[in-house]
C-alpha positions in Angstrom: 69.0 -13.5 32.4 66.0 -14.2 30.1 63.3 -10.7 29.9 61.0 -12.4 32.1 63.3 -12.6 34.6 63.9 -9.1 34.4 60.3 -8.2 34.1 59.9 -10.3 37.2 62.5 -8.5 38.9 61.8 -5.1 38.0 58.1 -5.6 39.7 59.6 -6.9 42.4 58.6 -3.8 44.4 54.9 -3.8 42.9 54.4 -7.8 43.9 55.4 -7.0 47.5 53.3 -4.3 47.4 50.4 -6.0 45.7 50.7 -9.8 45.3 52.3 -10.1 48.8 49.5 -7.6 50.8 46.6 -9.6 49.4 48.2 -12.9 50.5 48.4 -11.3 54.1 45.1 -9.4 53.9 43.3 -12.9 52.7 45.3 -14.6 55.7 43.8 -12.7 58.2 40.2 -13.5 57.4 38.4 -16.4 58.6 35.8 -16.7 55.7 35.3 -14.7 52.6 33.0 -12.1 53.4 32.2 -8.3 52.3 34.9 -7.1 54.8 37.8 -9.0 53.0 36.3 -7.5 49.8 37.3 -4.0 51.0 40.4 -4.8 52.3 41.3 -6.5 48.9 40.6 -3.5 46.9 42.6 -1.0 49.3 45.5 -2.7 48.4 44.8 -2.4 45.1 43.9 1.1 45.3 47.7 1.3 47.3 49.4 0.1 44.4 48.1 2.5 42.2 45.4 0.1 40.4 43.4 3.5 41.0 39.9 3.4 42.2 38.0 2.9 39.1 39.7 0.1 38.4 40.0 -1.3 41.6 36.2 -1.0 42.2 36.2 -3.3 39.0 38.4 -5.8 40.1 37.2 -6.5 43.3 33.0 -6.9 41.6 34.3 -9.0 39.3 36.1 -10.7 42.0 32.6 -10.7 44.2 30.8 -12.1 41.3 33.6 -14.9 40.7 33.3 -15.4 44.1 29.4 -16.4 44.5 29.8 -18.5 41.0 32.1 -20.9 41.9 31.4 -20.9 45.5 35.0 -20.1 46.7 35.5 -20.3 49.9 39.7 -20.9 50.7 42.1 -17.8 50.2 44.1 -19.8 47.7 41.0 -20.1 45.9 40.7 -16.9 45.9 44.1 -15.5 45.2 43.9 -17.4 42.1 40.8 -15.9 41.3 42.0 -12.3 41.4 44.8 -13.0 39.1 42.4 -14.6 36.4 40.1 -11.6 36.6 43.3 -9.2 36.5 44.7 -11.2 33.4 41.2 -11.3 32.0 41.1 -7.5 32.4 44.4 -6.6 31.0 43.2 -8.5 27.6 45.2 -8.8 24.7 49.1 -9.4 24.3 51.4 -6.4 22.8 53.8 -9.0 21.7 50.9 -9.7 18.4 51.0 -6.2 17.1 52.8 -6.2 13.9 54.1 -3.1 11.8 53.7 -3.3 8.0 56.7 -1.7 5.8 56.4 1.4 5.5 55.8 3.2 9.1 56.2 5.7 11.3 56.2 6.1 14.5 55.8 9.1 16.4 57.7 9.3 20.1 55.3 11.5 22.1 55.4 12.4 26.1 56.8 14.7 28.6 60.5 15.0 29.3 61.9 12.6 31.7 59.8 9.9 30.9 62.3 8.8 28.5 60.9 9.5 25.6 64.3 10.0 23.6 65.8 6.6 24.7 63.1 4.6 24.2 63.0 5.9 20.5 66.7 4.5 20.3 65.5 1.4 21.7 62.3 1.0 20.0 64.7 1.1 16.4 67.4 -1.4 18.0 64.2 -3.3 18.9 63.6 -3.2 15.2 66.6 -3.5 13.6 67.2 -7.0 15.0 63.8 -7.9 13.9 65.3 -7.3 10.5 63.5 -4.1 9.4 65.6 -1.2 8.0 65.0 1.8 10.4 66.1 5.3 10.8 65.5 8.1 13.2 64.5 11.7 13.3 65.7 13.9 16.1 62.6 15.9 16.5 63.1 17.2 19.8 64.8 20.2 18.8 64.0 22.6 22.2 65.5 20.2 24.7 69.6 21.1 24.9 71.5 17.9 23.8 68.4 15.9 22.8 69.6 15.4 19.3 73.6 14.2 20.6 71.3 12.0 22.8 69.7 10.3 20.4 73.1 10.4 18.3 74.6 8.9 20.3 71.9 5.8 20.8 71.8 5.9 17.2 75.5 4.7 16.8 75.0 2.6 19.7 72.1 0.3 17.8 73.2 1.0 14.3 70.3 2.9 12.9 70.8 5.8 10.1 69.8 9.2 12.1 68.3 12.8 10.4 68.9 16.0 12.7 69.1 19.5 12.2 70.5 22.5 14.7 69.1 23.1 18.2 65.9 25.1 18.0 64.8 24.0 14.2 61.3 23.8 13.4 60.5 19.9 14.1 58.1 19.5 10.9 61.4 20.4 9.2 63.3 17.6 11.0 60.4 15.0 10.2 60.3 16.5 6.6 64.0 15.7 5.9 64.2 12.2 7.2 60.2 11.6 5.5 62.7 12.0 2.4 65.3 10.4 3.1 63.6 7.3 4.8 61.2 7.4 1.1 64.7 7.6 -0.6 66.7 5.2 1.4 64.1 2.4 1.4 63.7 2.7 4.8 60.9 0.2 6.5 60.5 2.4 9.8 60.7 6.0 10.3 61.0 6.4 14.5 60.7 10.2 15.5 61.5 11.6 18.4 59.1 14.3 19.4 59.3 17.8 21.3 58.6 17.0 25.2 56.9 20.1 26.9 54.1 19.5 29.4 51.4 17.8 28.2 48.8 20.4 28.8 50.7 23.3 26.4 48.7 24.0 23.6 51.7 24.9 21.0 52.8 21.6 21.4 50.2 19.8 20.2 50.0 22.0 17.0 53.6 20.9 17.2 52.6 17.1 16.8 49.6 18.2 14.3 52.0 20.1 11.7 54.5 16.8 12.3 51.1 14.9 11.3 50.3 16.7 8.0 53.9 16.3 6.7 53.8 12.7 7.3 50.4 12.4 6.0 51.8 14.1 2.8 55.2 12.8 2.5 54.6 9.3 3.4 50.8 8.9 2.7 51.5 4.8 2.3 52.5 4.4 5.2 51.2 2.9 9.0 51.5 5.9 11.0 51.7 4.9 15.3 52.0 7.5 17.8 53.2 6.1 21.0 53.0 8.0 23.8 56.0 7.5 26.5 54.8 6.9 30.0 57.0 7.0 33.4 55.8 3.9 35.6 57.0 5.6 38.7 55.3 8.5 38.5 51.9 6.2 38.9 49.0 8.1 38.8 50.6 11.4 37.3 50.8 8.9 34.6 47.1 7.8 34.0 46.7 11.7 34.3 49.1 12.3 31.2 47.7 9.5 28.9 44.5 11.7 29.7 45.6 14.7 28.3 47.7 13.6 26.0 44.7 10.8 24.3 42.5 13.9 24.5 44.7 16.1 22.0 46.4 13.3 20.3 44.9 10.8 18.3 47.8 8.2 20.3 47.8 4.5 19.2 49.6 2.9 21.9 51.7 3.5 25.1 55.2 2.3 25.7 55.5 2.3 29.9 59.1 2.9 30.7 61.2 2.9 34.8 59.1 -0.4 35.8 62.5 -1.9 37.3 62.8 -0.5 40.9 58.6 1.1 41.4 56.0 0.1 43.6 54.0 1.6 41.3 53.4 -1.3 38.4 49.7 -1.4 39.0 49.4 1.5 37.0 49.3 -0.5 34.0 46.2 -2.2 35.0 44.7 1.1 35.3 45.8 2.9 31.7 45.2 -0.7 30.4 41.4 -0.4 31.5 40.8 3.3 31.5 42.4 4.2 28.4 41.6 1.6 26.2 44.9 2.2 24.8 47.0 -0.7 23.9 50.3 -1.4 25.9 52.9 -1.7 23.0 56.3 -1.7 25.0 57.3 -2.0 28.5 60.9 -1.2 30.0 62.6 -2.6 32.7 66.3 -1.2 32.5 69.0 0.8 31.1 70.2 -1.5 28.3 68.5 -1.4 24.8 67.3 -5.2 25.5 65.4 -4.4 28.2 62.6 -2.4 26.2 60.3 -5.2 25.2 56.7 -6.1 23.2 54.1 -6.0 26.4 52.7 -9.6 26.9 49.9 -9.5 29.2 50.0 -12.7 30.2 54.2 -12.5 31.7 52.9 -9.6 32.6 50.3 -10.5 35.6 52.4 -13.7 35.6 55.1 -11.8 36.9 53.1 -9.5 39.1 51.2 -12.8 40.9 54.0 -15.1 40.7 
């Protein structure tokens, strides 16, 4: 089965929830008219779009509307997913790292943070860059055997200390050894408390300066780790963490099996924060590059 397959699979709940309510909502109407309109952007507001965003939509729809005089709901169904697509912008799957990186795994625990840090440097490896990881998240029992273990599992080179070491220390060490190795990407898995705890955000600053020091060459990312399912808990953490954190991209993980995938849209338009990664299972394959275009695609089909 090919990724878009999967990706169409995995928002299999959010296209019945979305693509398939605006197909019956626009059935029911006779003509196109403001009452539609409203309809049209309470299902978006249902499928966690959010209301912001949905309020967006559905003008631009309006406005799309009176311009080329549409008056059939297929018309107009293919109207909202141009004006979605046109939303959602640019495509993930362009963003290129140079050699030497980092990348710095940031989010709240559960949101898979530590897995997608394996995945992302499987992702890599294949891509024919020489990666290693750092087990920064040294407060979460077992997150370091975690990541060991993932580490084995895509062949990548992995730097940990003992639970409950300072994470600077971790990052510090395999800074060193990534310089000393040759190493084209340096993935490192960060310390996962709530997002709205000061200490760890000095956490991620002190991580920061010793990068900034030891690597000073190199493209630094920081990538913060969203849950689809929790929908709008989600928008609500790339919030607090793009207030603290200067974050450079979000990787949205859990979109197999939610209702929830409109949530993208939302961080997509909210945030201004580009969509690096998506996941839609358990396997290290099924972390790709966000296209945009599959995508809405998938969500409309």
């Amino acid at each position: 089965m090919g990724f878009f397959d999967k990706l169409r699979g995995g928002l299999e709940k959010t296209r019945r929830q979305l693509s398939a309510r605006t197909a019956d909502v626009i059935g029911l109407f006779a003509k196109i008219d403001d009452a539609l309109f409203e309809e049209l952007e309470e299902v978006l507001i249902m499928s966690d779009v959010g209301a912001e965003t949905s309020e967006e939509i559905i003008e631009r729809l309006r406005q799309k509307a009176r311009e080329e005089r549409i008056q059939d709901g297929e018309t107009l169904k293919r109207a909202l997913r141009e004006v979605v697509a046109d939303l959602m912008g640019g495509d993930g799957a362009a963003f290129a790292l140079k050699s030497p990186a980092v990348i710095l795994v940031v989010g709240v625990n559960g949101a898979g943070k530590t897995t997608t840090a394996a995945k992302l440097a499987g992702y890599y490896k294949a891509m024919g860059k020489e990666v290693m990881l750092a087990a920064a998240d040294t407060f979460r029992a077992a997150a370091a055997d975690q990541l060991d273990i993932w580490a084995k599992r895509v062949g990548v080179d992995l730097v940990k200390q003992r639970e409950g070491s300072d994470p600077a220390a971790v990052v510090y060490d395999a800074a060193g050894a990534a310089r000393s190795r040759g190493k084209d990407l340096l993935i490192c898995d960060t310390a996962g408390r709530l997002h709205n705890k000061k200490n760890l955000m000095e956490e991620l600053a002190k991580i920061n300066k010793v990068i900034d020091r030891e690597l000073p060459e190199a493209q630094k990312e920081v990538w913060l780790v969203l849950d689809a399912t929790t929908g709008q808990n989600a928008l609500s953490q790339a919030k607090s963490f793009g207030g603290a954190a200067c974050i450079t991209g979000i990787v949205l993980t859990k979109l197999d099996g939610t209702a929830k995938g409109g949530i993208v849209i939302a961080i997509k338009r909210e945030q201004e924060i580009p969509v690096r990664f998506i996941g839609v299972g358990e396997q290290a394959e099924d972390l790709r590059p966000f296209s945009a275009e599959d995508f809405v695609g998938a969500l409309f089909e």
